[in-house]
C-alpha positions in Angstrom: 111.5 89.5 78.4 113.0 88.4 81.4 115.6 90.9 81.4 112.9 93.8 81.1 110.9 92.2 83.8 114.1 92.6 86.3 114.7 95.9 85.0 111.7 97.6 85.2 111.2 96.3 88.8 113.9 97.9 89.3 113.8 101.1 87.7 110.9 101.5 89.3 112.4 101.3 93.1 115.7 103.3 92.0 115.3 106.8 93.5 117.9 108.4 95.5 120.7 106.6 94.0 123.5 107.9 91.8 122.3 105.6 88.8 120.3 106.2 85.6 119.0 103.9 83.8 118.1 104.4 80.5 116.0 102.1 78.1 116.1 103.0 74.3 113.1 102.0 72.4 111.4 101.6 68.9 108.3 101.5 69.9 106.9 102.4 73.2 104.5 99.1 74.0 107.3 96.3 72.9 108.6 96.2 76.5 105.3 96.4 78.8 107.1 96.0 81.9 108.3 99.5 81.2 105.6 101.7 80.3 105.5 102.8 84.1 108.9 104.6 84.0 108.8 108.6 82.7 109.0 108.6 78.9 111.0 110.9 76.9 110.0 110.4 73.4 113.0 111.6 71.2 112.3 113.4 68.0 114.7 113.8 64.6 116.6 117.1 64.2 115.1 120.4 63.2 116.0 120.6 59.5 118.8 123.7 59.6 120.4 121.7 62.4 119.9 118.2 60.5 121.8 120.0 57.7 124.3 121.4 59.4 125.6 117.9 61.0 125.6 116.6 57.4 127.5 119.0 56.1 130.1 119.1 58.6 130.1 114.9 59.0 131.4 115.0 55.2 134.6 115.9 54.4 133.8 116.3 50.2 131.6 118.5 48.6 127.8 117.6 49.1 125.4 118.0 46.3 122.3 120.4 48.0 119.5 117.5 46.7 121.4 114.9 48.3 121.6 116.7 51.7 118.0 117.7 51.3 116.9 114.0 50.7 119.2 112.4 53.2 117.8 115.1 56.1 114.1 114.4 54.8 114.5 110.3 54.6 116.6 110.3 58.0 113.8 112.7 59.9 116.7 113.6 61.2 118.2 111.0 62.7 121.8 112.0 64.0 123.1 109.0 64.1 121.9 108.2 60.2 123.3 111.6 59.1 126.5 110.6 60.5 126.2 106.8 58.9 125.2 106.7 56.0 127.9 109.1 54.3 129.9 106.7 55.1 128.7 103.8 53.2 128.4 106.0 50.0 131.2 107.2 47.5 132.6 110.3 46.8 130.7 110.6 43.5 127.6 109.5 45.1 127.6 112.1 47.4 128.9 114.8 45.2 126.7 113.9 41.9 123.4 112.9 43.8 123.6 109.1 42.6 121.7 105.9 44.5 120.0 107.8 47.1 118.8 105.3 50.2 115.5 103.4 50.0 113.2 105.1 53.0 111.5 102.4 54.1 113.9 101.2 57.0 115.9 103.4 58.4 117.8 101.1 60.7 117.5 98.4 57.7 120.0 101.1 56.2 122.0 101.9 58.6 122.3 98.0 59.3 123.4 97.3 55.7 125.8 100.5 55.7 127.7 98.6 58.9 127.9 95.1 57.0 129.2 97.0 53.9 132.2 98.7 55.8 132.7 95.3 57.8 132.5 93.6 54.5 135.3 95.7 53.5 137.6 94.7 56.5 140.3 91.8 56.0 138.6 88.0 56.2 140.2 87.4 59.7 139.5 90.5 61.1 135.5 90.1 59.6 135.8 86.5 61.5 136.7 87.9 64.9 133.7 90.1 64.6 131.7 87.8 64.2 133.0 85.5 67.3 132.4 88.6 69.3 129.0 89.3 67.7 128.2 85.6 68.8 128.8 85.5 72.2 127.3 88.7 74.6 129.7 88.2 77.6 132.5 90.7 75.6 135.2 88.2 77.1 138.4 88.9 75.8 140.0 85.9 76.9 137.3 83.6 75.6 137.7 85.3 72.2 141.2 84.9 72.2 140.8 81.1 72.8 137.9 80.9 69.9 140.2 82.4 67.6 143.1 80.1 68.2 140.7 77.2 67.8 139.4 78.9 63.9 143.3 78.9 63.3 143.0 82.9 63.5 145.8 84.9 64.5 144.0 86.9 67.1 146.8 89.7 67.0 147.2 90.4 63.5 143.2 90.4 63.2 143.3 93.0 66.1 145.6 95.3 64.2 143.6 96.0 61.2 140.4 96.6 63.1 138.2 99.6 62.6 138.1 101.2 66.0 134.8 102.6 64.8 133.0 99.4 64.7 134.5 97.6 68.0 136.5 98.7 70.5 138.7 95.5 72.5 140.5 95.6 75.5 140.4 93.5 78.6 136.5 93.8 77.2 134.9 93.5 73.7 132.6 96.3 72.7 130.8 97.2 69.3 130.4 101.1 69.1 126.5 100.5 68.2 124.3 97.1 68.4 123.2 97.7 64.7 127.2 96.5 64.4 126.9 93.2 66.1 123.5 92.9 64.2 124.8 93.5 60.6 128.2 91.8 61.8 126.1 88.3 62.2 123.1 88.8 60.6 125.7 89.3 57.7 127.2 85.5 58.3 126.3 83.1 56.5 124.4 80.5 58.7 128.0 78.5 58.4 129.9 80.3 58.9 128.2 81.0 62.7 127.6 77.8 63.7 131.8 77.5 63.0 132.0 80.5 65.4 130.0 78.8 67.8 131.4 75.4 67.9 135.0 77.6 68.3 133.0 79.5 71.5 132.2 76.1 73.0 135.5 74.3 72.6 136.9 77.8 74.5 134.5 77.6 76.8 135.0 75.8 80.0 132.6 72.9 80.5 133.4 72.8 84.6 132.7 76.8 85.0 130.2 77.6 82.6 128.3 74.1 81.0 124.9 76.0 80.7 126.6 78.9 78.4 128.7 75.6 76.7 125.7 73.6 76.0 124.1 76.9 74.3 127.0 77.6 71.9 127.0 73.6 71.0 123.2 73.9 70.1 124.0 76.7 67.9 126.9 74.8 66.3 124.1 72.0 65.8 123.0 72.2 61.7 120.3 69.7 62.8 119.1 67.4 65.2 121.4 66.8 67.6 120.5 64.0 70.8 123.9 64.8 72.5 123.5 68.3 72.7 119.7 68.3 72.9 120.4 65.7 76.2 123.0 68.5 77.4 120.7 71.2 77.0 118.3 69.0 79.2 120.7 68.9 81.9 121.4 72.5 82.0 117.9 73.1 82.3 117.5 70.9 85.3 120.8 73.0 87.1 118.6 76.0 85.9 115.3 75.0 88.4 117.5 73.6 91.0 118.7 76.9 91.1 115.5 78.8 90.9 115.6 79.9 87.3 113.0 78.3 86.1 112.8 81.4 83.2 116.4 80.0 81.8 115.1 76.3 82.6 112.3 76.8 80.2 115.2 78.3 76.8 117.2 75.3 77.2 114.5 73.0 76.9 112.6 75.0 74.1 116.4 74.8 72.7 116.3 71.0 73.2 112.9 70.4 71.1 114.3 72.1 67.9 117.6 69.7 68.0 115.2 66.4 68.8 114.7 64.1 66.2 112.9 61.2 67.7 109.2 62.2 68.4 108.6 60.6 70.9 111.8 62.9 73.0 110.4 65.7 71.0 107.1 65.2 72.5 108.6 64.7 76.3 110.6 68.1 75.8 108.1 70.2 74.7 105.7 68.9 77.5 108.8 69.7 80.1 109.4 73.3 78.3 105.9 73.9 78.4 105.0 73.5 81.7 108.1 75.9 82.3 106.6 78.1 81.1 103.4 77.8 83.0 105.4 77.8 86.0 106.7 81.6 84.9 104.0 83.3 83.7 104.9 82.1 79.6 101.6 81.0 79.2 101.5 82.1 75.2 104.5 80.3 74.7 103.1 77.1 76.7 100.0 76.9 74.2 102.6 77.4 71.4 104.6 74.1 72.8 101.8 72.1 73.2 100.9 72.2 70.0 104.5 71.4 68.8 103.7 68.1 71.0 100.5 67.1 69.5 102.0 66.6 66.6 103.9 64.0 67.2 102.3 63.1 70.6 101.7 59.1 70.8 99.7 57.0 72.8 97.0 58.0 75.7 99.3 59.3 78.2 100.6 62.4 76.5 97.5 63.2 74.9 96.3 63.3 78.7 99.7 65.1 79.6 98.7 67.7 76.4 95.0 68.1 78.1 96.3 67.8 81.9 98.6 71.5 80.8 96.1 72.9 78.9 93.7 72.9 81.4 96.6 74.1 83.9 96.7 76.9 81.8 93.5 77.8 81.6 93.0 78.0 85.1 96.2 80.0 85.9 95.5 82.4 82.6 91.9 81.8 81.6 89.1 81.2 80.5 89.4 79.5 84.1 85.7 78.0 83.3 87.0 75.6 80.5 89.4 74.4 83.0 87.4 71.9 85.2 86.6 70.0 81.7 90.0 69.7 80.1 91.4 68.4 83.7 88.4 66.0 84.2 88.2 64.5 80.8 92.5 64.3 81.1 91.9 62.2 84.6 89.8 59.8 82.8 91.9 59.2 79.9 94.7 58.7 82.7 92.7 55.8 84.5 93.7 53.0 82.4 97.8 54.3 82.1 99.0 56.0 85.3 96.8 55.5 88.2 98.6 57.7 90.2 99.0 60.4 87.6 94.8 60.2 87.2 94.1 60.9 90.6 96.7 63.9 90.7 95.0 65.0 87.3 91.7 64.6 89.3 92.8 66.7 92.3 93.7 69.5 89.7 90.2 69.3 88.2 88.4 69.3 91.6 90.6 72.8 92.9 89.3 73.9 89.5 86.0 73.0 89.7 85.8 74.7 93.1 87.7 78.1 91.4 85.6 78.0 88.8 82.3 77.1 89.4 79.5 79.7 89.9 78.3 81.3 93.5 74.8 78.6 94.2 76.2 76.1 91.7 78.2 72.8 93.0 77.2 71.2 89.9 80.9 70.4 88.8 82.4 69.9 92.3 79.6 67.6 92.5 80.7 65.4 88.9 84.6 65.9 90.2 84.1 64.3 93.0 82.0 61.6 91.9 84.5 60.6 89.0 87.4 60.7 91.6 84.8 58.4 94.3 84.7 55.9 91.3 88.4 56.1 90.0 90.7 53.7 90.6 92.2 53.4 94.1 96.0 53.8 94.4 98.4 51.5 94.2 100.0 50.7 97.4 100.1 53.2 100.5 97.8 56.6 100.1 100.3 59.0 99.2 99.5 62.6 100.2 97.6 63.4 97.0 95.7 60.3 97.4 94.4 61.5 101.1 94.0 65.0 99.7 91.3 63.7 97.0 89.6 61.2 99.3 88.5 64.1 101.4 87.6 66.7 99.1 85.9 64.1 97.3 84.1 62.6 100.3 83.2 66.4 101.4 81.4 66.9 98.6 79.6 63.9 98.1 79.0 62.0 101.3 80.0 65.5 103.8 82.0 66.9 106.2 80.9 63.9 108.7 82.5 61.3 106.1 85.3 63.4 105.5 86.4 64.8 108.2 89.0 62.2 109.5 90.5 61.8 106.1 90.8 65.4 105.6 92.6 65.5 108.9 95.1 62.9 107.9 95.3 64.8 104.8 96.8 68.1 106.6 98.9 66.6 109.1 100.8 64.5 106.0 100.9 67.8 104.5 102.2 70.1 107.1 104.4 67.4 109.0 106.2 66.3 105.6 109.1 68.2 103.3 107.0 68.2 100.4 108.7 69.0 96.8 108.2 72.1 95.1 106.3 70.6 92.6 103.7 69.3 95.4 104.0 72.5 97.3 103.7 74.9 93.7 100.4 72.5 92.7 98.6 71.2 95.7 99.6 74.2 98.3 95.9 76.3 97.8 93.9 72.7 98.3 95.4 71.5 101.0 95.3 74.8 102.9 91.2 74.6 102.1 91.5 71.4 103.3 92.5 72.7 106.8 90.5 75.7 106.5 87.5 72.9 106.3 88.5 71.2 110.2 89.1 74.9 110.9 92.8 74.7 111.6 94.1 77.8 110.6 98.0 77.1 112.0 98.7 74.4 109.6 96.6 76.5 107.1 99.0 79.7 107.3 101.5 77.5 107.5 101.0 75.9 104.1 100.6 79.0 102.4 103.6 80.3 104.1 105.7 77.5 103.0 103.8 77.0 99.5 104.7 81.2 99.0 108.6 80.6 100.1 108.5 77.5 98.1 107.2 79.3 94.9 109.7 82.8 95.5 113.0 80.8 96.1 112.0 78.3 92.2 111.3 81.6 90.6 107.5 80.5 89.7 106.0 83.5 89.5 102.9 82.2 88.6 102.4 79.8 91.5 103.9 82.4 93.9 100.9 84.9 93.0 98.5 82.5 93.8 100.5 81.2 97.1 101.0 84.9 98.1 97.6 85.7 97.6 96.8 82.7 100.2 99.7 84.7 102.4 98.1 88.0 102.1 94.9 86.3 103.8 96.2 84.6 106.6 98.5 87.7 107.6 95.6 89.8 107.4 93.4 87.4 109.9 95.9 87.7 112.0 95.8 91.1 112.6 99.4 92.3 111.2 97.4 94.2 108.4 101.0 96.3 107.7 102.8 93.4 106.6 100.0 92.1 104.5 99.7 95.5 102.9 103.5 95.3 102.3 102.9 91.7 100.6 100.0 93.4 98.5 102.8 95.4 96.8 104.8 92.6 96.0 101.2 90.9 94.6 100.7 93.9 92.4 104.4 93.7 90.8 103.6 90.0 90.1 100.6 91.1 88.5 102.2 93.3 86.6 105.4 90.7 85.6 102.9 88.2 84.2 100.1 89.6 83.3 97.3 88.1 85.7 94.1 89.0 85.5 92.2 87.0 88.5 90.3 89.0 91.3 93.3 89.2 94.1 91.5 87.7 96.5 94.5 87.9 99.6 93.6 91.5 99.3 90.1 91.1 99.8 90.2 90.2 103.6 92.9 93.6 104.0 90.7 95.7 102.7 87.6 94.2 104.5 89.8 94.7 107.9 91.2 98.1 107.3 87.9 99.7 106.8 89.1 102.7 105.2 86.3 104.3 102.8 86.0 104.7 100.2 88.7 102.9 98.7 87.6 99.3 100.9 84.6 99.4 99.4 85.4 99.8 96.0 88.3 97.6 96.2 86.1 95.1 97.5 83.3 95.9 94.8 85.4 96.0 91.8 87.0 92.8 92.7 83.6 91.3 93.0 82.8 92.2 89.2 86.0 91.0 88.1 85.3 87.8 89.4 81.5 87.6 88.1 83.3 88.7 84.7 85.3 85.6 84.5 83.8 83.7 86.3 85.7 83.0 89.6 83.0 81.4 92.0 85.4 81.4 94.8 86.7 84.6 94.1 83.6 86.1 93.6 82.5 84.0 97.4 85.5 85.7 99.0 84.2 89.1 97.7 81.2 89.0 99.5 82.2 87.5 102.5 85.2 90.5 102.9 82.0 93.0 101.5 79.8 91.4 105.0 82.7 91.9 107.3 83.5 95.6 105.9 79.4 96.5 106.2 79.4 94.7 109.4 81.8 97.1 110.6 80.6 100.0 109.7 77.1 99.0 111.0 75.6 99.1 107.6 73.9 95.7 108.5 71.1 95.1 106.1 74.5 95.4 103.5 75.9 92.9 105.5 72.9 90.4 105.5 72.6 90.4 101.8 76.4 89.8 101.8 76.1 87.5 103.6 73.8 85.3 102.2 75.7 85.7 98.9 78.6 84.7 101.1 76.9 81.4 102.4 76.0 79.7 98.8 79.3 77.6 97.7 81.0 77.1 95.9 83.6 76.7 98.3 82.4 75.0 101.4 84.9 75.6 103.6 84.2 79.7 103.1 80.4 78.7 104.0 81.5 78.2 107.7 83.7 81.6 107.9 81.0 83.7 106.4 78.2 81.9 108.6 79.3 84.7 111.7 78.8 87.7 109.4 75.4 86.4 108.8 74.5 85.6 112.1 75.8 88.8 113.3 74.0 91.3 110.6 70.3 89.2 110.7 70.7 89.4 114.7 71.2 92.9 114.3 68.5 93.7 112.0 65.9 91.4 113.4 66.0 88.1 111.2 65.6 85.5 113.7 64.5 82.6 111.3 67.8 83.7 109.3 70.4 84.2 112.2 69.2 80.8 113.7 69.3 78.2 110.5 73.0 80.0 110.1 74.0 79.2 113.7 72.6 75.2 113.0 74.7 75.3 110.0 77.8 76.8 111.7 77.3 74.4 114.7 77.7 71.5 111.8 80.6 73.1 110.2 82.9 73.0 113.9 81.3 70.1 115.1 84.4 68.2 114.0 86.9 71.2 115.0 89.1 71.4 118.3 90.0 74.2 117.4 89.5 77.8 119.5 89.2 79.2 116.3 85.8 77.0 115.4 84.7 76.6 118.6 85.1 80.4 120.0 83.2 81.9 116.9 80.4 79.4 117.5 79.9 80.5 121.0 80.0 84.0 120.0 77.4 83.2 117.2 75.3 81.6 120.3 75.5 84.6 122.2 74.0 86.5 119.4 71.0 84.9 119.0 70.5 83.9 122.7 67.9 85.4 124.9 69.7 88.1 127.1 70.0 85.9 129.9 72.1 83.0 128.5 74.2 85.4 126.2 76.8 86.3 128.8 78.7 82.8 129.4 78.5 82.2 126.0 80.3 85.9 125.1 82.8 84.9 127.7 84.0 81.6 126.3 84.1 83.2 122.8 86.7 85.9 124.1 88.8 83.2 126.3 89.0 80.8 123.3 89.7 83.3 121.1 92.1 84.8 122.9 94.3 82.1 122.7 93.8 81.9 118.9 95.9 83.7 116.1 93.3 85.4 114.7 93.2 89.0 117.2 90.3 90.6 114.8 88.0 88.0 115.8 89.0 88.3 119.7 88.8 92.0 119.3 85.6 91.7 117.6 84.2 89.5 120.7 85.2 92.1 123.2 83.2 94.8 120.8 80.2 92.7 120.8 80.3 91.8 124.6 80.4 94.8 125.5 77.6 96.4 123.5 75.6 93.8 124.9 76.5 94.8 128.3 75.5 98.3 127.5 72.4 97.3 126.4 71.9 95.8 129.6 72.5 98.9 131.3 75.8 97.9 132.8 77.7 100.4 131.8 80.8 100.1 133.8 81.2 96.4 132.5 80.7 97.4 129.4 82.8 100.5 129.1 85.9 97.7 130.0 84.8 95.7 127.1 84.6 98.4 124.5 87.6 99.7 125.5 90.0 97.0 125.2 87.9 96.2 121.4 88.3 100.0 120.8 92.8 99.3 122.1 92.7 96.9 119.9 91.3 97.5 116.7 92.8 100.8 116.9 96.7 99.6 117.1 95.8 97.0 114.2 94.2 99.8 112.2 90.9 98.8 112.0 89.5 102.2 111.0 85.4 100.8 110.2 85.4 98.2 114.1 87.3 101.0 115.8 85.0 103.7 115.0 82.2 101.3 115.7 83.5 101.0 119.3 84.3 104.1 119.7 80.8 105.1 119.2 79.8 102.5 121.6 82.5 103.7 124.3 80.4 107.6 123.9 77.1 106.5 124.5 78.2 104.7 127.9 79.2 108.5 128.9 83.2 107.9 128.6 84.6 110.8 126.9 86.5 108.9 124.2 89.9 110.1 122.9 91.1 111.2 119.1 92.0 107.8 117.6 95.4 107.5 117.1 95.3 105.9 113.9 93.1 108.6 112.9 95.5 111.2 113.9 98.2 109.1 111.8 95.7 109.0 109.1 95.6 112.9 109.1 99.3 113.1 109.4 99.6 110.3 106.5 97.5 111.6 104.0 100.4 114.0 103.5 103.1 111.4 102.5 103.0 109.3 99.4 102.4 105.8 99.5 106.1 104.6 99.4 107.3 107.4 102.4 104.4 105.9 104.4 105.8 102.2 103.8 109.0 103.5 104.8 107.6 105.8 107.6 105.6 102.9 109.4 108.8 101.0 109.4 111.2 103.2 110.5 108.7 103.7 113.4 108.8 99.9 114.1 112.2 100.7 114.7 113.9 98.7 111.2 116.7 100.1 110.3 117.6 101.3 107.0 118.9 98.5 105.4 116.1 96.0 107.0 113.3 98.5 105.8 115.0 98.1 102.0 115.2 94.4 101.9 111.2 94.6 102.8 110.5 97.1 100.2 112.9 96.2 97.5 114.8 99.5 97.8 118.1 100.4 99.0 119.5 102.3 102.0 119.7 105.5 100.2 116.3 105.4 98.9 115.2 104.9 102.5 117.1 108.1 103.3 116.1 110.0 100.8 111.7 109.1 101.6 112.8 109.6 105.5 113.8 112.8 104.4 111.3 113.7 103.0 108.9 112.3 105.3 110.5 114.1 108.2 110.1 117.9 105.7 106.5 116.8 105.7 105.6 116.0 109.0 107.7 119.0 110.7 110.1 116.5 112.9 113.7 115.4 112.8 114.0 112.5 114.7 112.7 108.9 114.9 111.4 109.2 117.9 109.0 112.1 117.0 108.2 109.7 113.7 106.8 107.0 116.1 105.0 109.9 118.5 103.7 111.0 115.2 102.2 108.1 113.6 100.6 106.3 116.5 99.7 109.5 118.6 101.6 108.3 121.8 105.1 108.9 123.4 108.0 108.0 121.5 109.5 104.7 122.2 111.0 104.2 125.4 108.8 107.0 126.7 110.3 109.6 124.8 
């Protein structure tokens, strides 16, 4: 499965190279990662051609009923035709004796190859079947497995049906039903000889991991050594980001453990390799291999601490805040430091999972976690991390506060492990998102995402790029976050995730392009009602008020809003408060716009942050009378300027200056709209930019074309790729750089620029960048 997953993402990026790749299947849907390639489905033979081939692939005569019944139980199957003759005598063939059984076609053609490798000599049929056992087609390491069975490697050679397998400086069978029938043929044996012969070749400095495989297929049975070796090559495996290879050996390990309570430990280590990649079938199936001989309170917690892992990376994420809550209590009284870990996991759950409007579980989380045992020793960053989530909910953002600040500067200032960056990443971002530091949250997310691509955990590194996807977007670089959104969707599609993407939420939101924003945004919404995501669902709403917001569709955005404002998580309360302030301002709820601003003066009352502070004072301007609104408008744009987050500076400049207009002061406000109207239109924020254009018109400036629209005519022509590769090449990447981004090579670029380039009419670079952003070419070109 791995192998497909590799291959189809790359099939699917391989375009203007001089490569095929060709994938032969049985059955269309047993390889799901490559149902997105073009399908060629490959029939038998027409019948007169069918018979022909027969005829002419037999050197005897051919009774006519056994050529009819051999075309009509092959459906014409060239490679059967040309098979099975083989396997049947001369009076068989002539006389119309012991036609083939039509049930299995490949069944026959299998047991046609093991009865002409049955005829070979013994030492030739044993060299087959060391090359059958080992994929590498080594040579050399044949050689020296052959010299270790006491075969004479030569004379084997020489009496070799070329037919069958072909060796050189390489080993190849002519057809894999060969190295099938060759060792599905074995008996079990007489493969585990061949095996233990592969290992002893096999060099223990250069290649342990493929040593410590043979040895556990030499193993009749149990087998601590080699289970212990497979153990370790699984631990070389993560430390060297294949956590997919980590998870075999250890599967490999539980079959050769004996003593249950080892059996139990490897299946809980295989199993939550698997979680980490995606396997979360196989995970269930391991954790039931544990219970059974699973001992004691701790790994019946462990058992109940995965499940509920699983059920909140794979679903039903609402049984998830249970199964981690009733595994923290069970911890209590064995590992206090494993119980408050376990209850961390169950509060990020219970804040995933609960519903918009209901905190009930947060609420039972936290209180189990107030009244757990404190930790033994020095808080470790966990420990801080649960304190203030905990204190948040029960006692509020007063209480927690300070330990929540403690809690992000451990975080951000320490090297934390994969495994604390891969579990804890997503909380402790929220965590800062809570104080309103959005630096140290991008930078978790960041680090968490990096952490999660370079370990292969695919499954973590959804969820940490999801988190990535947000912050890039807030900051305005809504390119790269599109770009990022790819890679999201081929995750998706790698391990089958179903959750609302809610990175994407906030890009769509931003780029205000309808109609797909909307029913990105809408769709996502229902998928989260549907399995009941709370946050997901909060996200939706809050991206859905920002998107109506900026189209000026305001009574949309109140009700947004308000759905935006209800929990469960707290810390999106705060960001969604402006939305609301900004669309009940507009549309004449006072009452409303004013017991939001009280509640977002509560959320930044403990931030230092321009971020906090500079979308309170624009909030204040808002509901202001018109004489105090303009000091408050000016201390939103300075503190926001020197923030990350351009949108929102943009978006003060927009709002300043339609105030301004409505105060009749046109030339003020024309300066306003049209730095708002600069900016949102180089980010490509189609819905604010239109929105200020429109403003910018009714002071009397005659307002130019948007450039972005212009690009967006020019656009619509290319495909989504050639515009990936067109917006970089206009950023001035080269080749090579725009490939590494877009998981394509040089010649791929190429070939899109040249197509691009047809498209638009122009043959240079320079003319791309003219073309796209509707300004000179760089340099003034």
């Amino acid at each position: 499965q791995a192998s497909a997953q590799v291959f189809g993402f790359v099939a699917r990026r391989v375009l203007a190279e001089s490569v095929m790749m060709l994938f032969a299947l049985r059955d269309p849907h047993e390889a799901p990662e490559l149902e997105a390639l073009p399908e060629l489905v490959l029939g038998g033979l027409a019948p007169d051609v069918a018979r022909d081939l027969l005829v002419a692939a037999v050197p005897g005569r051919l009774d006519t009923s056994v050529r009819d019944r051999l075309v009509s139980e092959t459906h014409g199957n060239p490679l059967a035709l040309l098979e099975l003759p083989k396997g049947m005598t001369a009076a068989e063939l002539a006389a119309g004796f012991a036609v083939p059984n039509p049930s299995d076609l490949s069944g026959q053609l299998e047991e046609n190859f093991h009865r002409r490798v049955a005829a070979l000599p013994e030492g030739t049929q044993r060299l087959m079947l060391i090359v059958a056992a080992d994929p590498t087609g080594d040579a050399a390491l044949f050689r020296r497995a052959a010299q270790a069975l006491g075969l004479g490697f030569e004379a084997a050679t020489a009496t070799l049906d070329n037919e069958l397998l072909e060796i050189s400086d390489q080993a190849r069978f002519r057809h894999p039903l060969v190295r099938s029938a060759v060792y599905g043929g074995a008996s079990a044996e007489e493969r585990r000889a061949v095996h233990a012969a592969l290992a002893e070749a096999t060099d223990a400095e250069t290649a342990p991991d493929r040593r410590a495989w043979h040895l556990a297929l030499a193993s009749p049975g149990p087998n601590e050594p080699v289970a212990s070796e497979l153990e370790r090559s699984a631990g070389r495996a993560q430390a060297r980001g294949g956590l997919a290879a980590a998870a075999a050996f250890l599967q490999r390990s539980v079959a050769l453990t004996l003593n249950p309570q080892r059996r139990t430990e490897r299946a809980l280590a295989a199993a939550r390799a698997q979680v980490h990649v995606g396997g979360f079938d196989e995970a269930l199936r391991l954790l039931s291999v544990a219970e059974i001989d699973a001992r004691g309170s701790l790994q019946h917690a462990r058992i109940e601490l995965l499940r509920g892992q699983i059920a909140m990376a794979a679903g039903p994420v609402t049984d998830a805040p249970a199964l981690l809550l009733r595994a923290a209590r069970r911890l209590e009284t064995i590992d206090v430091g494993l119980a408050r870990e376990t209850y961390l996991d169950a509060w990020g759950a219970a804040l995933y999972a609960s519903r918009p409007g209901d905190t009930r579980q947060l609420h039972e989380v936290s209180a189990a976690a107030r009244a757990a045992p404190a930790p033994r020793g020095a808080p470790q960053l966990p420990d801080l991390l649960l304190d203030g989530l905990s204190l948040l909910v029960s006692e509020g953002l007063a209480a927690a506060a300070p330990v929540l600040r403690r809690a992000v500067d451990a975080f951000s200032g320490e090297e934390f492990s994969i495994e604390k960056g891969l579990q804890w990443g997503a909380l402790a971002a929220s965590a800062a998102g809570v104080i309103w530091d959005f630096e140290n949250m991008a930078s978790v997310m960041r680090r968490s995402a990096d952490l999660a691509r370079g370990a292969g955990a695919l499954a973590p590194l959804y969820f940490a790029l999801s988190g990535d996807i947000f912050m890039t977007a807030w900051r305005g670089d809504l390119a790269t976050a599109a770009l990022m959104a790819a890679e999201m969707n081929v995750l998706m599609d790698v391990i089958g995730v179903q959750q609302a993407p809610m990175g994407t939420f906030l890009l769509a939101a931003l780029t205000g392009d309808e109609p797909h924003s909307s029913a990105h945004i809408s769709g996502g919404i229902d998928l989260a009602n549907s399995r009941g995501e709370g946050t997901a669902a909060q996200v939706g709403y809050w991206a859905a008020a920002i998107h109506s917001n900026g189209w000026g569709r305001y009574e949309e955005a109140m009700s947004q809003g308000l759905q935006a404002t209800t929990g469960p998580a707290i810390h999106l309360d705060g960001w969604a408060l402006p939305e609301l302030i900004e669309a009940a301002s507009r549309t004449g709820n006072d009452s409303v716009a004013t017991g939001a601003l009280e509640r977002l003066a509560e959320s930044t009352r403990w931030s230092e942050s321009d971020w906090g502070l500079g979308l309170l004072a624009r909030c204040r301007a808002l509901v202001s009378n018109d004489g105090s609104s303009e000091p408050h408008y000016r201390e939103a744009i300075e503190r926001l300027a020197r923030s990350a987050l351009r949108p929102e500076h943009a978006r003060s400049h927009l709002l300043y200056g339609e105030w301004l207009r409505r105060q009749g002061r046109r030339t003020s406000a024309r300066e306003q709209l049209r730095t708002a109207y600069l900016m949102f239109d180089e980010m490509a924020m189609e819905a604010f930019a239109e929105r200020a254009r429109r403003e910018l018109l009714a002071t009397g400036e005659t307002a130019r074309k948007r450039t972005k629209q212009a690009a967006a005519e020019a656009g619509q022509q290319l495909t989504p790729q050639e515009a990936q590769v067109a917006r970089l090449a206009s950023d001035g990447l080269s080749n090579p750089e725009i490939g590494a981004r877009l998981f394509i090579s040089s010649h791929t670029v190429q070939y899109h620029l040249g197509k691009v380039f047809a498209k638009l009419g122009i043959s240079s670079r320079a003319q791309l960048y003219r073309v796209l952003t509707g300004g000179p070419g760089r340099g003034g070109h």
